[in-house]
Structure formats: C-alpha cells, structure tokens
N, C-alpha and C positions, 0 to 999 in steps of 0.2 A: 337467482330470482330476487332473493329479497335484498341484494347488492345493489343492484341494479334499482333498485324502490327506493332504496336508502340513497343512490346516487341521484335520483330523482327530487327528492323531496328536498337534499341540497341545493339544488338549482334553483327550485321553486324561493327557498326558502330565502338563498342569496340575491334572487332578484327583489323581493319584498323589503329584505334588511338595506338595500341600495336604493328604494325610492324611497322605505322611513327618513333614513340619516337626509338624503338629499331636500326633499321638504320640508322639514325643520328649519324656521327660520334662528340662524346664531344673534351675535351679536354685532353684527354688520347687515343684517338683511338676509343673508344665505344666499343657499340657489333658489330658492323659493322665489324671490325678488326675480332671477333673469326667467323664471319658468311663467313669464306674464304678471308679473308683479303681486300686490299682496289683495287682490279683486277675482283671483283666479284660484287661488290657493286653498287648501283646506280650508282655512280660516274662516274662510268667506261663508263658509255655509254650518261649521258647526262652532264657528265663536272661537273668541284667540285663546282664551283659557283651559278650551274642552280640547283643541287643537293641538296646542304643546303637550296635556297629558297624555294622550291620545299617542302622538306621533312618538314619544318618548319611551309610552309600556312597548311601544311597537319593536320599536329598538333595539330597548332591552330583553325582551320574549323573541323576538329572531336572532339577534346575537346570541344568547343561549344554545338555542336548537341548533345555531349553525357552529358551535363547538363541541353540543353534545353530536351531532350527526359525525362532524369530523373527524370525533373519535370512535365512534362505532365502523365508521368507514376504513377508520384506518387498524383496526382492530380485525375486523371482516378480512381484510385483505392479506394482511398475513397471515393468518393462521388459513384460509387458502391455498396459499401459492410458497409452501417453504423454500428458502434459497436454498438453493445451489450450487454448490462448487467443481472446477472444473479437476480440480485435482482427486474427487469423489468418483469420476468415470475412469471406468475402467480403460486401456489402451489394448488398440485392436491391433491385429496384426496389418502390418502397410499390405498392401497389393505387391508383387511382384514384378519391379520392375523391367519395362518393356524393351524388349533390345531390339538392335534396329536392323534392318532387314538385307540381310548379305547382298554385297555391291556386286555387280557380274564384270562392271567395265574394270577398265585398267586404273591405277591409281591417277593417273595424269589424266585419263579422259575427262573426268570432273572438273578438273579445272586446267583450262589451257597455259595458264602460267608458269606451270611445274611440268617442266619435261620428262618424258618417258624411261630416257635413257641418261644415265649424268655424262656431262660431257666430259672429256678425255682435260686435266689439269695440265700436264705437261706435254709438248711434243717435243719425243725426242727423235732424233733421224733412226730409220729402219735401218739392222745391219747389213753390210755387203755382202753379198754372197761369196764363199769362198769356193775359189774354183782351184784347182791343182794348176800348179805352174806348168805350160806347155814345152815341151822336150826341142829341142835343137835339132835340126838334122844336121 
C-alpha cells in the first residue's frame, strides 16, 4: 500500500519536475519560445522576474522529492522482496522416467525397409544326395 503511494507521488512528482525544467526560458529562448512563444508563457501573467524564481524553486523542490522518493522506493523494495538463489532450493526427486509401451508387432512390421527375415549372404549349391551304387546283374 504505501509502495504503491510512494510509486504514485513519483509520477505525479516527475511529470511536474518535466513541465518546471521545460518552461524555463534558457539562454536561447528554451522550449518556452516553441510552446507559443513568450505571450503564452508563465511569464505573461506573473512577470519575467516572479517567473524564473518561481519556475526555478520548482525545479529545484521536485528534483529533491524525486531523489528523495527514488530512494525510499528503492529501499521499500528490497527489503520486500529478498533475492533469491537458485542454488538455495532444494532438488526434488525427477519423476520416473516413462517407458514405452511394449510393441506386439514384429520388428520389421514398423518399418517396411528392414526385412523380416535376413536374407541368405551366400548361395552355395545343395548337396547330392547320395544314393548306393546299383549292383550288376
């Protein structure tokens, strides 16, 4: 809650510190000059003198608050949210890997490229059968 207040009042804070600095006229006109020239400007209604003090405490009182918020912010923050290391957690046991599911077919049915039965590498001729020599009459 009060992060989030503190992250709030940064925004607020940085968009006010970003029109102070931008309507300040420098030493060349500023942005003041392209934001409708110097008929438009602060200036115009509280006087060039009351003007630059003016726009100047501004400046300097939002610059302030936006490094002191920065650092309450960033002080908030860590003591929050301590790191972490991964080497801190503990290792779990892995799961049990899955085995895969007994095949029914034949190893070739899978894939037709690989045949069933290996083929025969040499062919040698079958032997004769041997029969007894036939007698003479």
């Amino acid at each position: 809650m009060l992060y989030t207040f503190l992250l709030v009042l940064l925004v607020i804070d940085s968009i006010v510190l970003i029109v102070a600095v931008l309507l300040q006229a420098g030493q060349g006109g500023g942005m003041a000059a392209s934001f409708g020239g110097v008929s438009s400007s602060a200036s115009s209604f509280l006087g060039t003198r009351q003007t630059g003090n003016l726009l100047t405490k501004a400046s300097w009182w939002c610059g302030g608050l936006f490094l002191g918020l920065s650092f309450l912010l960033a002080l908030a923050s860590t003591r929050s949210r301590a790191p972490k290391s991964v080497l801190d957690q503990t290792f779990q046991n892995a799961p049990a890997p899955v085995s895969a599911p007994a095949n029914t077919a034949p190893a070739g049915a899978a894939n037709p490229a690989i045949p069933l039965k290996p083929a025969p590498t040499a062919t040698t001729p079958a032997p004769a059968p041997t029969t007894p020599p036939a007698k003479k009459p």
